[in-house]
N, C-alpha and C positions, 0 to 999 in steps of 0.2 A: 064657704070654707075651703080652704087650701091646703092640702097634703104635701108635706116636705122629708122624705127619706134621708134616712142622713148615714152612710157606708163610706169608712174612709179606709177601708182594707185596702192595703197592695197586693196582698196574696190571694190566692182563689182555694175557697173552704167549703165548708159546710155551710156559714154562715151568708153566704156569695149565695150557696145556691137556694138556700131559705129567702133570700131578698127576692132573687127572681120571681119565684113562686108567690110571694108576699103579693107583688106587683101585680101580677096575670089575677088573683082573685081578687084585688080591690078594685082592678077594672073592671071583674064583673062585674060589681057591685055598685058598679059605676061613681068610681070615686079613682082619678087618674093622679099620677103621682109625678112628682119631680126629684127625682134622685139626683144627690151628691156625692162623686166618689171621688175616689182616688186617682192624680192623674195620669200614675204609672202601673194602673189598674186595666190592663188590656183584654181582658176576658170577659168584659158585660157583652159585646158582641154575640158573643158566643151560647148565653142561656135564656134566649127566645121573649126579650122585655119586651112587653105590649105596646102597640103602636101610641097610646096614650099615656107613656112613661118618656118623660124627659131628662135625661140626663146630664148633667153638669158636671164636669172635672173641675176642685177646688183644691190650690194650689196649697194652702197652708188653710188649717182650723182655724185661723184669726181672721178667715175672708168668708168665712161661712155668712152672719148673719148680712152679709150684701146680697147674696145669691135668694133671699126670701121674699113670695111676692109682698104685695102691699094686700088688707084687709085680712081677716081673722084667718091662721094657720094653726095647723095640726102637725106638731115634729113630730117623728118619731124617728128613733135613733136605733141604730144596731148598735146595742151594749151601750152601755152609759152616756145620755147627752155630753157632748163637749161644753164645759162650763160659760164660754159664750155666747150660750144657747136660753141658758137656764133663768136668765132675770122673770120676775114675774109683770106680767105686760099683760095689758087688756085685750082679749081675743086672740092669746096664743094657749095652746093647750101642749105641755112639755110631757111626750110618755117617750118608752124606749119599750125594744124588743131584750128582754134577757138571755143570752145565747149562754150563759154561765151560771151555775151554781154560786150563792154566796157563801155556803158553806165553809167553810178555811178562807175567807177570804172576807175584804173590808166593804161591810154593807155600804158604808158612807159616800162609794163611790155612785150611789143611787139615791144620793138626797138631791130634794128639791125636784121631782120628777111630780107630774099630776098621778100620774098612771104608769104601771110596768107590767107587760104583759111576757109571761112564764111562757119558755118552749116543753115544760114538763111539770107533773105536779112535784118532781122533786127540788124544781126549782126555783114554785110559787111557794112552795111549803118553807122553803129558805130565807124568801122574802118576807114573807105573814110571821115569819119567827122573830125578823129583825124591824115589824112595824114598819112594814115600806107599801106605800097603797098597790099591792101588787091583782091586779085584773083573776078571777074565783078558778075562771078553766082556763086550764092550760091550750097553748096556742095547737100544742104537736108540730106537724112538719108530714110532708109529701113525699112519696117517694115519685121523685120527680126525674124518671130514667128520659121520657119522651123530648126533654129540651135540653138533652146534655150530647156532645159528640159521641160518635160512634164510630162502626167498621174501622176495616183496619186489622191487620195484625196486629199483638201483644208484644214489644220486644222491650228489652230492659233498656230502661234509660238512664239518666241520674237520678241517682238519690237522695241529693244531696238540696235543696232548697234554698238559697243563700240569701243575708240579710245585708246588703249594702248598706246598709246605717255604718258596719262593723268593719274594720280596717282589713282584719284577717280573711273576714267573709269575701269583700273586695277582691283581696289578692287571691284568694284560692277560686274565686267566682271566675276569674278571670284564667288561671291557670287550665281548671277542669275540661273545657269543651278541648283543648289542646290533648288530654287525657285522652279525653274519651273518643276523640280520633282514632287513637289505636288500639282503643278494646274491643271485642267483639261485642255482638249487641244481637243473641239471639233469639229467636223466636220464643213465646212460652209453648210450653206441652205439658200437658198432666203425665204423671209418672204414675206406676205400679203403686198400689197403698192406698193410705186415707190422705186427704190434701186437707188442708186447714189453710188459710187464707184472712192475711190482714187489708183492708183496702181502705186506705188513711191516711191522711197525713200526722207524719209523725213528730207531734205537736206534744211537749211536756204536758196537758190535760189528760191525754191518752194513757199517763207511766207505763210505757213498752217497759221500758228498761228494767224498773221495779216486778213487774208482772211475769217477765222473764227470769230476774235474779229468782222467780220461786219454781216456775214451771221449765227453764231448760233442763231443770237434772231429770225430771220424769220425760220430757222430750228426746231424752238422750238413753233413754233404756225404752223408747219404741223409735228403731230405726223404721219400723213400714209405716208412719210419720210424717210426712213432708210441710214444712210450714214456707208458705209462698207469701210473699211482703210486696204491696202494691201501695206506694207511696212516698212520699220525700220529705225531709225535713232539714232541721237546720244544721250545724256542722258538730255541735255538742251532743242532739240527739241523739242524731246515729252513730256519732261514739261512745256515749252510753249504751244503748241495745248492742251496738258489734260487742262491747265487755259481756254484758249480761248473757249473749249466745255463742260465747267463744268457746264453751266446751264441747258445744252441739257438733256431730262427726260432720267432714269436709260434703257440702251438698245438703246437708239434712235442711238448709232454708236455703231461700234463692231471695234476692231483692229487685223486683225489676224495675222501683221507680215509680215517678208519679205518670200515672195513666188516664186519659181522655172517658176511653169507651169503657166503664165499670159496667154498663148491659153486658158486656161480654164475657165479663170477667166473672161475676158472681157465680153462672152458671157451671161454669169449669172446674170451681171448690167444692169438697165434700160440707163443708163449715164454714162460715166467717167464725171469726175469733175476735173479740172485744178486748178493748184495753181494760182497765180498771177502773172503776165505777164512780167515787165519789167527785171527782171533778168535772166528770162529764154530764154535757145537760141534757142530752137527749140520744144523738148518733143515729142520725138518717142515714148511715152505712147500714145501720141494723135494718131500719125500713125498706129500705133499696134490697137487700139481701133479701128479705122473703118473700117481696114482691117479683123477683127473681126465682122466684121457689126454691130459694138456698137456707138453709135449716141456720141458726145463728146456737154456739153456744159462748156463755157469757156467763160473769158473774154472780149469784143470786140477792143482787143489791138493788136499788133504785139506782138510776132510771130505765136501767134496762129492766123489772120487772115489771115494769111500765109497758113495755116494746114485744118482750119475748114472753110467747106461751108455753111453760115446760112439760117438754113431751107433745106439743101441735105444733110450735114454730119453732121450735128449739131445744138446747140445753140449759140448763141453769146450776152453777155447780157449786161449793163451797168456797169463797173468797183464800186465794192460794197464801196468804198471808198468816190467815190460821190455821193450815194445815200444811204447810210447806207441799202446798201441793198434791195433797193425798185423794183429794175426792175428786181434781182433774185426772189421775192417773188411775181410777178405779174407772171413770170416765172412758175413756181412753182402752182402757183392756175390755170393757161391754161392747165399745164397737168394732173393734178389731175384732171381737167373737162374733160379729155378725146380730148385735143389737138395732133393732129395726131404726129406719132413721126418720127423722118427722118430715111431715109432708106439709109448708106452711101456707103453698094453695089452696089446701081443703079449710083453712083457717077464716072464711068468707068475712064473718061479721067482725075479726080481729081487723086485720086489711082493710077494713071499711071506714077502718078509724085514722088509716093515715090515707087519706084519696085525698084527692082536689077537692072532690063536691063537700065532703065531711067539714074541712078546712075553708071553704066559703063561708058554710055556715057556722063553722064557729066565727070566722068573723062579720057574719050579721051583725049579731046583737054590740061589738066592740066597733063599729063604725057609729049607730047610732047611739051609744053613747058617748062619742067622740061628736058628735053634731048636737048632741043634747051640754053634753060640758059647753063647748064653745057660745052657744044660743043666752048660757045663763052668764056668761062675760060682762 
């Protein structure tokens, strides 16, 4: 049997770095893979893919099934097989990775799958709602600091992520580095106060912008506050969030862009700060943060209840939708009083749960039934 990855992202995510790590423990498990991506996808260099991962650049999704070898294959796709993937054929086994909740959104783009493996139980719980053969435990995810760039200075770069599909994206893509020539492009530094810290790309899943329209007005009556934005998105985005925190006083947030070395960064925050919950499927930002020994507070929704311990790894607060905010800003005034702050190193056996080794073995037993499916072909 033959393992075929299939990533056609151009952007580098979370979902990027979930493949890599994908990669490094199915070789443990000695089972080597050949990866499909994208071919203005220049960042697989860069997160540490096992010498027994072959990687292919595929120019368009209607070339894919060329690039498969010959005798019984195992796809598995990041998010939804592309549909010429999906016919049913003797000795091919069709699953996918879910990097998404199907909740608010159209199960159907996961039919015709053998198997679909959840990165959370909030988002096998989505699938088993909507009768999709989705795999019983969740995959989770790695906080995987040790194969992502580091060192270096922090300085603000753009923010701005741009989607050449898009005409406007195009021409502002093109105008911006001309910009940013003549911006300065300082250092980061922690400032005097509590520091709260987004480190993310600012991806419509996340609703900054929403999350904000509830929590800048209580942001805005604690100036010793500082909310610091570590990532990029696309041109809509971050004009939605610049609306939503435009009452916020001049300085109260900084953006410095999308950044390499998030080892560096996490430890610098008093807080990561979460987007808003129901669209997201998991947030190895949140992983990455405690494995950091950075305290995370967040939502009290799935999937982050899933991720953060309230009061050992974190905060978990009232969803700012139903309370405009009241139980972040009640939040907010215990630390500023010198409310102790969690410590989610001492969190041993939580942290155990997103390691390499943990994540091997949950995929033991999801290889051999991927070689037991294919054998009954």
């Amino acid at each position: 049997m033959k393992l075929v990855q299939i990533n056609l992202q151009p952007h580098f995510g979370g979902g990027e770095v979930y493949t890599a790590f994908l990669c490094r423990a199915l070789s443990q498990l000695g089972m080597p893979t050949r990866l499909l991506v994208h071919p203005r996808a220049g960042f697989w260099d860069r997160l540490g893919l096992p010498a027994d991962t072959e990687r292919i650049a595929v120019a368009d999704a209607t070339d894919l099934p060329q690039h498969l070898p010959a005798g019984p294959v195992w796809l598995l796709s990041h998010g939804p097989l592309p549909s010429g993937l999906r016919a049913v054929l003797p000795g091919r086994l069709r699953t996918a990775i879910a990097h998404m909740p199907v909740q608010g959104r159209d199960p159907a783009a996961f039919a015709d799958h053998d198997r679909i493996y959840a990165v959370s139980g909030w988002v096998r719980d989505g699938l088993q709602a909507a009768d999709l053969p989705a795999w019983d435990e969740p995959l989770y995810g790695v906080a995987d600091l040790a194969n992502r760039p580091g060192g270096g200075e922090i300085r603000r770069s753009s923010r701005y992520d741009w989607d050449r599909r898009k005409g406007r994206d195009r021409l502002l893509g093109w105008l911006e580095p001309l910009v940013e020539m003549l911006r300065p492009h300082p250092a980061f530094e922690r400032r005097p106060g509590l520091t709260l810290g987004i480190v993310s790309r600012l991806t419509p899943i996340k609703q900054f912008p929403l999350l904000f329209s509830n929590l800048a007005p209580v942001l805005a009556r604690h100036p010793q506050v500082h909310l610091e934005i570590f990532g990029s998105g696309g041109y809509a985005s971050v004009r939605d969030l610049d609306r939503a925190l435009a009452e916020l006083p001049a300085g109260q947030v900084r953006f410095w862009g999308q950044q390499g070395n998030v080892a560096d960064i996490y430890p610098q925050l008093d807080y990561l700060l979460s987007g808003l919950p129901e669209k997201e499927a998991l947030g190895l930002n949140i992983i990455e943060a405690q494995a950091c020994g950075t305290p995370v507070i967040a939502v009290n929704a799935p999937p982050f209840t899933e991720t953060v311990v309230n009061d050992l790894t974190g905060f978990l607060y009232r969803d700012p939708r139903q309370d405009a905010g009241g139980d972040f800003g009640r939040l907010l005034d215990e630390l500023l009083a010198g409310r102790a702050k969690p410590r989610p190193e001492l969190a041993g056996s939580h942290l155990a749960r997103f390691s390499f080794e943990a994540f091997v073995e949950r995929l033991r037993p999801v290889v051999a039934d991927a070689e037991g499916q294919i054998k009954r072909e």
